[in-house]
N, C-alpha and C positions, 0 to 999 in steps of 0.2 A: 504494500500500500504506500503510495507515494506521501512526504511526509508534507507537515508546514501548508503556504503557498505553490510549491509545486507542480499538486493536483493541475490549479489553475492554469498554471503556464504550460503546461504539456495536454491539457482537457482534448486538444486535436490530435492527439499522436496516440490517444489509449483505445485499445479496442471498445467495441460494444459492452462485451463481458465487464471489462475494467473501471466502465463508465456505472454501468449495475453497480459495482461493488460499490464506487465512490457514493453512492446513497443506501445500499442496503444496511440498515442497523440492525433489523435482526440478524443478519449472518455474521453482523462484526461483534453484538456479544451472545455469548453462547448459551449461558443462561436466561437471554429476554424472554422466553415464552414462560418461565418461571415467573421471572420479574411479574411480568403482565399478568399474568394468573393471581399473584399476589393480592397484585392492586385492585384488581376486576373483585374479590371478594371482600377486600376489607372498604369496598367502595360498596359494593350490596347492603354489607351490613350497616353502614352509615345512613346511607338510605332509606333503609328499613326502620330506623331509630327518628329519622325526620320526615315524614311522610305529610308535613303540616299544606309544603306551598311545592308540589312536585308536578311537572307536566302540564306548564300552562300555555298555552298556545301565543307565539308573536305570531304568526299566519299560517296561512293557508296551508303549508306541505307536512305531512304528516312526522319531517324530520324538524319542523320549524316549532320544539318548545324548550321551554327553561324552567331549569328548577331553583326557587328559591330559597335561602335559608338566613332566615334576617335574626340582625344582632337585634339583643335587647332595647339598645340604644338605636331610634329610628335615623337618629344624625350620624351615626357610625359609615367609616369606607365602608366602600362595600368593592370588594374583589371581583370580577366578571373573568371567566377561565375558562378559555377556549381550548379544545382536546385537538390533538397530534392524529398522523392516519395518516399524511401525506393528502391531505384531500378527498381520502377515497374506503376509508375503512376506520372503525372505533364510532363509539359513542360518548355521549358527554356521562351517561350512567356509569361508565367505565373508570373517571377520574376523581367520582364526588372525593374521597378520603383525602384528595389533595388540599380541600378546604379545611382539614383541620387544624393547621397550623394558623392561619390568619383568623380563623375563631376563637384561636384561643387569644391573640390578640383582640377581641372585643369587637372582628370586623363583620361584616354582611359578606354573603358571598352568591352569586348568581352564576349557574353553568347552562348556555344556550347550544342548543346544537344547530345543526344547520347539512344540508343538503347534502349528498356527496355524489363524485364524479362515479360513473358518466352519465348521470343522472341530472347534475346542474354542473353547466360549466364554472371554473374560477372565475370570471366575471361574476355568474349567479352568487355563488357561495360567498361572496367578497357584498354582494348586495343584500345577502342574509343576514350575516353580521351586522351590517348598519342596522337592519328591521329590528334585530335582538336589539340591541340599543336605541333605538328610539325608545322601541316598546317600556325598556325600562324605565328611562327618562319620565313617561310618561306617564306610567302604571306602579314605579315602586315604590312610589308614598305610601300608596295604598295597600302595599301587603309590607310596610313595614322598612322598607328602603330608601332611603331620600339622603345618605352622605355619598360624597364626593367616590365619581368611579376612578379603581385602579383596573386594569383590562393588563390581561397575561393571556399568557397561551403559549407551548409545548411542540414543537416541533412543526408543524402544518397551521398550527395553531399562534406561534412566534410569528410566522409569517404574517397571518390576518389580523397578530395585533400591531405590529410595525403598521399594518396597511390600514389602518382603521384610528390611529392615532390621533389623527385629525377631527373625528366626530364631534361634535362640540359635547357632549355629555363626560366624555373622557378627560382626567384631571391628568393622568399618568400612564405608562406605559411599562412591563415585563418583558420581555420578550426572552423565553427558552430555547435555547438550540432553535433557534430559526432559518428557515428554507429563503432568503431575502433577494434571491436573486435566479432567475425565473429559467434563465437560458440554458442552464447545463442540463436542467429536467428534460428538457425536450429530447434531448440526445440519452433518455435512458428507459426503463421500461415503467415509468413512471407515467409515463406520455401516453401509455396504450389508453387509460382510459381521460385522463385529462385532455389529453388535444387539443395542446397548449397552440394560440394564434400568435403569431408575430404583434399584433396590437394588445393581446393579454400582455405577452412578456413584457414589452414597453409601459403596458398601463401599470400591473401587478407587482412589478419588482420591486421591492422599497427602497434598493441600492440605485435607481434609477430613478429615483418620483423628488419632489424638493422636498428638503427637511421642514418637518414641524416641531415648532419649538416649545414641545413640553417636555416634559423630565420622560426619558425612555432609557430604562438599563435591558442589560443585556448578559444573558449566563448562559456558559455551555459549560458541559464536562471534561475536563483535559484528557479524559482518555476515547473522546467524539471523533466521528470520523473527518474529514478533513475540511470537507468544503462546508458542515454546519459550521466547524472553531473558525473559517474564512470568512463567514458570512458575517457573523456577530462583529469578529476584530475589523472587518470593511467598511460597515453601516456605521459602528460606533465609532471610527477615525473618522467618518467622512461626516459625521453630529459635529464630533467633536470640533473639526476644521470650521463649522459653521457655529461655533460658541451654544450649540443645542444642548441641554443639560443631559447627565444620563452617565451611569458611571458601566464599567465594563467589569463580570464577577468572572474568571474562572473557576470553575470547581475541582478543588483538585482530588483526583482520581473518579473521577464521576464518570459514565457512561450516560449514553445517549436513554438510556431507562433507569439509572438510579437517581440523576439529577434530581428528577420529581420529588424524590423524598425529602427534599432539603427542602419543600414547600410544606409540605404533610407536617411535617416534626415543628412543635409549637416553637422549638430552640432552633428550626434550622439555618443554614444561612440565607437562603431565599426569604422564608418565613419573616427574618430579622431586616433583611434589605427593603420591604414594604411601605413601614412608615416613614423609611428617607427621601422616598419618592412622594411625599406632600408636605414633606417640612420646608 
């Protein structure tokens, strides 16, 4: 596996196969389908302990609802976290236990799903997220939400909130191991059901779009494949060049599936990095 920046610079000289690998994460750690197994249950079971405000519909698509789980405090953040898949697989049921780290912080947290490929193009999915976020804007007084949103998300999920930063509901931005830059997907088997347009790529990429100047950090796991650790160190240099706040987290020794637990664990670093992004 090619190390650093590399990847990048040789992107045209790697086989098809080599292109695969530079984004397959489950074949680069060997226990993910543990990992994911893990999560997937101790996320049932959270679930099943909060059944107050689960499955409310932002529209029409039968993948278009949110579950909510409000802090005490109706003025409290409230966390919004978007699930990973690459666009095309998981569910937002699949990461609820990732909110309990920021609840234990006293925050609100809201997990929206949204469409998947090839079923709504990334234009669509990128147009569902805004709808979750209106929705909330406009709806979460009423079930108990009304502080200031911080907006994450997880690998596919990094991506939509780089791209979604802008929404005016959003105070802050997360971004996990994020996909930020559109064009090397095309060239991998990620594309079979996305069928990525040359004006997605230009629209969608975040490495590509002007900076918005709210707080946006950025974390990946030091032991991630190469072009997510590019992505994050690209966007955040290219903020940074433009005085856009937003600090840069490696995680050291993290993989592209344990990073999440430093959101989960009330002590984690992620968990901990939250409130810096509204001070």
């Amino acid at each position: 596996m090619l190390e650093g920046m590399e990847w990048a610079a040789q992107w045209g000289t790697l086989t098809r196969a080599e292109r695969d690998a530079a984004y397959n994460n489950s074949a680069a750690v060997a226990n993910s389908a543990a990992l994911n197994a893990a999560r997937e249950a101790r996320s049932a079971a959270f679930r099943a302990a909060h059944t107050e405000k689960l499955d409310l519909p932002y529209g029409a698509g039968p993948r278009n609802r949110i579950d909510l789980y409000p802090a005490t405090d109706p003025a409290a953040p409230c966390l919004v976290f978007l699930h990973g898949g690459y666009w095309q697989r998981n569910t937002r049921e699949q990461f609820a236990c990732l909110i309990e780290g920021p609840r234990a912080l006293g925050w609100s947290a809201a997990l929206p799903g949204y469409t998947l490929a090839p079923d709504a193009s990334l234009t669509e999915i990128a147009q569902e997220v805004h709808a979750a976020l209106d929705w909330l804007a406009a709806n979460g007084p009423a079930h108990g939400i009304g502080g200031p949103i911080v907006l994450s998300g997880w690998s596919a999920g990094g991506h939509l909130t780089a791209l979604a930063l802008g929404h005016p509901a959003v105070r802050a931005g997360l971004a996990l191991s994020g996909v930020l830059e559109l064009g090397p997907i095309r060239d991998t088997y990620l594309n079979d059901k996305l069928l990525l347009t040359d004006e997605e790529i230009a629209a969608l990429s975040p490495l590509r779009l002007p900076v918005v100047h709210k707080p946006l950090a950025f974390a990946y796991g030091t032991a991630e494949l190469p072009p997510l650790v590019g992505d994050s160190r690209a966007l955040h240099a290219r903020r940074a060049a433009a005085h856009a706040p937003g600090m840069l987290l490696p995680v050291a020794g993290a993989d592209h599936f344990t990073i999440v637990l430093e959101l989960q664990k009330p002590d984690g670093q992620l968990t901990r990095l939250l409130p810096l992004l509204l001070a």
